[in-house]
N, C-alpha and C positions, 0 to 999 in steps of 0.2 A: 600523768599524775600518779597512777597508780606505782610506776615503777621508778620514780623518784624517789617517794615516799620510802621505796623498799632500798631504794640505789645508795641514797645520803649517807645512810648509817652506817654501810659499809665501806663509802670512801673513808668516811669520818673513824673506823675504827680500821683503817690502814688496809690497804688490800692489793694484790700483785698480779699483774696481768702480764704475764709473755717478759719481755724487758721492761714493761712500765711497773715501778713501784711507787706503789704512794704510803707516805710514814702517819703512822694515825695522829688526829687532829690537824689534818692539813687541809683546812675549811676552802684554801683559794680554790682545790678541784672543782669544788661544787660550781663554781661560774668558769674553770674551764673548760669539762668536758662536752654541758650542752652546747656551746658552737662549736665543738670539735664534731659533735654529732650534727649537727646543722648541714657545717660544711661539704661531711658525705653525702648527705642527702642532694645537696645543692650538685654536688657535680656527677652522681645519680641521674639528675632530673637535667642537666646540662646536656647531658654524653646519649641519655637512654628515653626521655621523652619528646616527642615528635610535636612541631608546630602546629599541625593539622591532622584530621581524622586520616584524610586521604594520605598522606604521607606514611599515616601508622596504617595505612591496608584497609581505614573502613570507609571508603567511596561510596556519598550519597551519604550516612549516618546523620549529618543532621543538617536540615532548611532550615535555614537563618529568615524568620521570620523579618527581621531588619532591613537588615541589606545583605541577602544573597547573592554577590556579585562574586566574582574571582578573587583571591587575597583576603589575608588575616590579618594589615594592621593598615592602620591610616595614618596622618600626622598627627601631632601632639596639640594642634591649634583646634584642627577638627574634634579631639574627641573632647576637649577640656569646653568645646562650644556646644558640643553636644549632651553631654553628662551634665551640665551642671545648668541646662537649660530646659532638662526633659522635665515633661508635668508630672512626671511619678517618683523622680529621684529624692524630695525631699521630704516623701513621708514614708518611702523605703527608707530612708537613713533617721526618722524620726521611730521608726520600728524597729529599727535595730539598737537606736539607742537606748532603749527601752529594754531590749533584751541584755548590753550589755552591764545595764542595771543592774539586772536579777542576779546573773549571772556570777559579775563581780562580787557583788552582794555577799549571795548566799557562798561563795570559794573563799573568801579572804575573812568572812567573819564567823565564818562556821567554828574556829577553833576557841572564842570568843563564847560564843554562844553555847559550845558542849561546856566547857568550865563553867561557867555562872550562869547560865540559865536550866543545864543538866542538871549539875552540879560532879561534873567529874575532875578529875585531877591529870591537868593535860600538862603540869613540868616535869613531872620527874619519871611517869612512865605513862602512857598513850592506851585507853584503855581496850579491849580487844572490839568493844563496840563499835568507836569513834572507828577504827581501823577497816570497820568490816563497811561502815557506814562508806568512809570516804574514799574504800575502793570500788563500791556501788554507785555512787554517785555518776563516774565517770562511762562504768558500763551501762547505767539506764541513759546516758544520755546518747550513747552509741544508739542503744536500742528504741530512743526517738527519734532518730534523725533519721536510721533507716528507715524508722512505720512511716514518718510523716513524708518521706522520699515517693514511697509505695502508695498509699492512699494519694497524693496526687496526682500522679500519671494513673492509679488505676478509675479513680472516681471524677476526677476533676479535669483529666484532658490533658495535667502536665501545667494546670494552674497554682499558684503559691497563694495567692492571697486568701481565698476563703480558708485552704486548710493552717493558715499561719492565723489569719483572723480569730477561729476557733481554737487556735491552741493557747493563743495570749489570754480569750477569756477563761479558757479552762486555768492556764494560771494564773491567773487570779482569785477564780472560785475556791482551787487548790488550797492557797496563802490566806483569804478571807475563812475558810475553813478552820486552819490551823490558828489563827487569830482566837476564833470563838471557842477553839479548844485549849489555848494557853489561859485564855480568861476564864473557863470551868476550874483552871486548876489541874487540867489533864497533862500536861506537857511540863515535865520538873527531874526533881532527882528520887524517883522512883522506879524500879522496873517498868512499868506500866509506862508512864510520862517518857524513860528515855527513849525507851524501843517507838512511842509515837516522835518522838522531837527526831530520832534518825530518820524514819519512813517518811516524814514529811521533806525533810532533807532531799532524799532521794527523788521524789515526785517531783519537787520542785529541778532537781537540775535534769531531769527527763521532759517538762515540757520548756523551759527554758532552753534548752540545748536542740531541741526541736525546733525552736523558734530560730534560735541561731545557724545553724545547716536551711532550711528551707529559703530563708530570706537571705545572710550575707552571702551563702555560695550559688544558690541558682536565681535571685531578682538581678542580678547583674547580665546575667544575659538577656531579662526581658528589656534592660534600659539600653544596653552599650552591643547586644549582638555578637557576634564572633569576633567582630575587628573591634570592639572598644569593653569586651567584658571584665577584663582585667584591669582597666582602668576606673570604670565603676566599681566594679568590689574594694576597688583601692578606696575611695569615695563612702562609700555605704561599710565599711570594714570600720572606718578612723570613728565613727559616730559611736560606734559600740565601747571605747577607750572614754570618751565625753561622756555617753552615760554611764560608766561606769566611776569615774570621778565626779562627775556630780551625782551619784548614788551615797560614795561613800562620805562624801562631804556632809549631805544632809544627812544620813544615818547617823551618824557619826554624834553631830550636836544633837537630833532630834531624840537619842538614847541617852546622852548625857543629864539631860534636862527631866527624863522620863523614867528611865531606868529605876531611878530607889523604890518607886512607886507601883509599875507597871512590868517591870523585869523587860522582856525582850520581845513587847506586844507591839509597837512601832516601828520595829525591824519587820514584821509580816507585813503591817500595814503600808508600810512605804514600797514594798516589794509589791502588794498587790494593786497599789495604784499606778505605777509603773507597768504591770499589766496588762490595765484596762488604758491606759494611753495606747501601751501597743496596738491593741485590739483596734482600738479607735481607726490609728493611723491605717492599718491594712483596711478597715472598713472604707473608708476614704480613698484607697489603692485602689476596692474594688469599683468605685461609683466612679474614679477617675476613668477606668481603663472600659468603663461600660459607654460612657460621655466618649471615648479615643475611638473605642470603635463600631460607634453611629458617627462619628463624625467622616471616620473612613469608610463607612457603607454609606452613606447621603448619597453622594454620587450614583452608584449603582441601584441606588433603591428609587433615582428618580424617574426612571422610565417605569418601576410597579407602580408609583403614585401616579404617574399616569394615567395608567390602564387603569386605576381604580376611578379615578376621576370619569373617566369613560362610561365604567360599568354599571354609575351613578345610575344614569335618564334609562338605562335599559332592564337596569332592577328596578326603578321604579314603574315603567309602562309593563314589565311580565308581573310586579305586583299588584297593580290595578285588579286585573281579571280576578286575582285569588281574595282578596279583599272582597269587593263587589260578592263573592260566590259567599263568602264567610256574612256576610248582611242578610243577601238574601235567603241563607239554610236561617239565620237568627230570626229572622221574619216568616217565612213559612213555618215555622214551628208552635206560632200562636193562633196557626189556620185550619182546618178542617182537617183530619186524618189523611195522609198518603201525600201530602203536599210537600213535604220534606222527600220522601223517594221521586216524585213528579220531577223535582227539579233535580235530584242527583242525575236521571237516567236522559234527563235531555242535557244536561251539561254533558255526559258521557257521550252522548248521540254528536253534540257540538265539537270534543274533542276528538271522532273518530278518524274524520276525515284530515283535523289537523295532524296529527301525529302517522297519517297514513301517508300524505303525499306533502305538506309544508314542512315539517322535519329531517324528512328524507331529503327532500329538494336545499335545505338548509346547507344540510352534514356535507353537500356533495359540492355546493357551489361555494361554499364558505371558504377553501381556501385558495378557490382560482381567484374570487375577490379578493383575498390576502395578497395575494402575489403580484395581481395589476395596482393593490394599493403602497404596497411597498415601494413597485417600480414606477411610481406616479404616472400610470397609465390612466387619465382623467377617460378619457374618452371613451376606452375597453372597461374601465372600472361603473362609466354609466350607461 
């Protein structure tokens, strides 16, 4: 973004590269050169990136919680039954839509928004503000997708949803913030009002862009794994395009209708309710994947239910005694002096010989009875 902005003007004012010259005002560059840049990259990634970790030298690097089995791809019938039948896929793609709301949002109307809501003069020269603004934009968003990369694997385990859940509401608060400070009057064409209408600019595409790396580039491997993650980002990617058209669809009327009155106060707020849907839907990721996995510990947890179930009649009959002891100290204590020590020292005297040779005898035979009980030895076991 940043270096478009700087690149345009100098196709657009002619410029000479090696053998390539371009004659100034030759506008078609502008949509040649990015897939000329494209297609380097593409046969880059063709020639120079490797299929697999193991292939690029990092052997073991990562357990496919999925399906760990040998091989990176499956058929196209498999993953299109698998992606689009997983119980998390569609409020992953309901959170990204969400993000590509904002997103769209705040890039495609920001230029809108410094003109008549700033009040600067964005035809006929770009002021150094907007300039300094919208090449920040793009570096705070780097610098959220890294924190929010970092804070998962180091707080979370390498989980997305809570630190993605948390950043949708923090954007939100963010936008509802800037809301209540357009409505002071704070956010205008003043020194004061621009430098806050840029800073909020900025925040906003730093948790927004955070939102957008943590969930479309790494939820696709929590759904699709190593052999179908590409095809779910394909999946959970296209919803971020949806909300971003239908962002700007409603902005769009909901400014027109509001704007003479309100200036650019339902541009926040439509941002910040798109938000709080995010938040929601990760909130809902989290409570799915909590439901996925008890449903994939049942199993294993039913031999502990067991043993609990077990441990029932035998906490109950070791708690008798201590009960029974807790009555009768409560009773002796309305009786003559020394009647509370009378009965601790002969409950003592009664526990000596237990713990001296029933104990011991327990500790020692408990696990040869384990072991004739295991091997359904009835006979040795009685």
């Amino acid at each position: 973004q940043v270096a478009s902005s700087k690149l345009s003007p100098l196709i657009l004012n002619g410029i000479s590269v090696g053998i390539l010259v371009i004659a100034p005002g030759q506008w078609r560059w502008l949509f040649i050169i990015p897939p000329m840049v494209t297609l380097v990259v593409a046969l880059v990634m063709t020639f120079a990136v490797k299929p697999t970790p193991e292939e690029a030298g990092f052997t073991g690097a990562i357990e496919d919680e999925i399906d760990n089995s040998a091989g990176v791809t499956v058929s196209l019938k498999q993953s299109f039954k698998t992606i689009f039948t997983h119980p998390l896929v569609w409020f992953y793609a309901a959170a990204y839509a969400c993000t590509g709301a904002v997103r769209t949002s705040s890039d495609q109307l920001a230029i809108l928004y410094f003109q008549e809501q700033l009040g600067m003069d964005m035809k006929s020269q770009i002021p150094k503000t907007v300039a300094w603004t919208l090449a920040a934009m793009p570096m705070a968003a780097v610098a959220g997708s890294l924190a929010s990369g970092w804070i998962s694997d180091k707080f979370f385990s390498g989980h997305r949803s809570p630190v993605a859940m948390v950043l949708y509401f923090l954007e939100a608060a963010v936008i509802t913030f800037a809301a209540m400070l357009l409505l002071m009057g704070m956010v205008g064409p003043t020194p004061g009002g621009i430098l806050t209408g840029c800073g909020i600019l900025i925040v906003i595409a730093l948790t927004a862009n955070s939102t957008h790396s943590i969930v479309g580039a790494a939820a696709p491997m929590d759904i699709g794994g190593k052999k179908m993650a590409g095809f779910a980002a394909g999946v959970i990617d296209s919803f971020q395009y949806y909300g971003g058209a239908l962002s700007l669809i409603v902005t769009g009327r909901v400014l027109d209708a509001t704007k003479a009155e309100h200036g650019w106060l339902f541009w926040y707020v439509i941002m910040a309710g798109f938000g709080v849907l995010g938040g929601l839907a990760m909130l809902l990721v989290m409570r799915k994947q909590k439901l996925l996995t008890a449903a994939a510990n049942k199993s294993a947890a039913e031999g502990v239910s067991r043993i609990k179930k077990l441990m029932l009649p035998a906490i109950f009959g070791s708690s008798v005694a201590q009960i029974n002891l807790l009555f009768d100290t409560l009773i002796a204590s309305f009786l003559a002096v020394g009647s509370v020590a009378w009965l601790y020292y002969s409950d003592r005297l009664m526990e000596f010989p237990l713990g001296l040779f029933g104990i011991a005898l327990a500790t020692v035979i408990l696990p040869r009875l384990s072991g004739q009980h295991a091997e359904k030895s009835a006979v040795q076991f009685s």
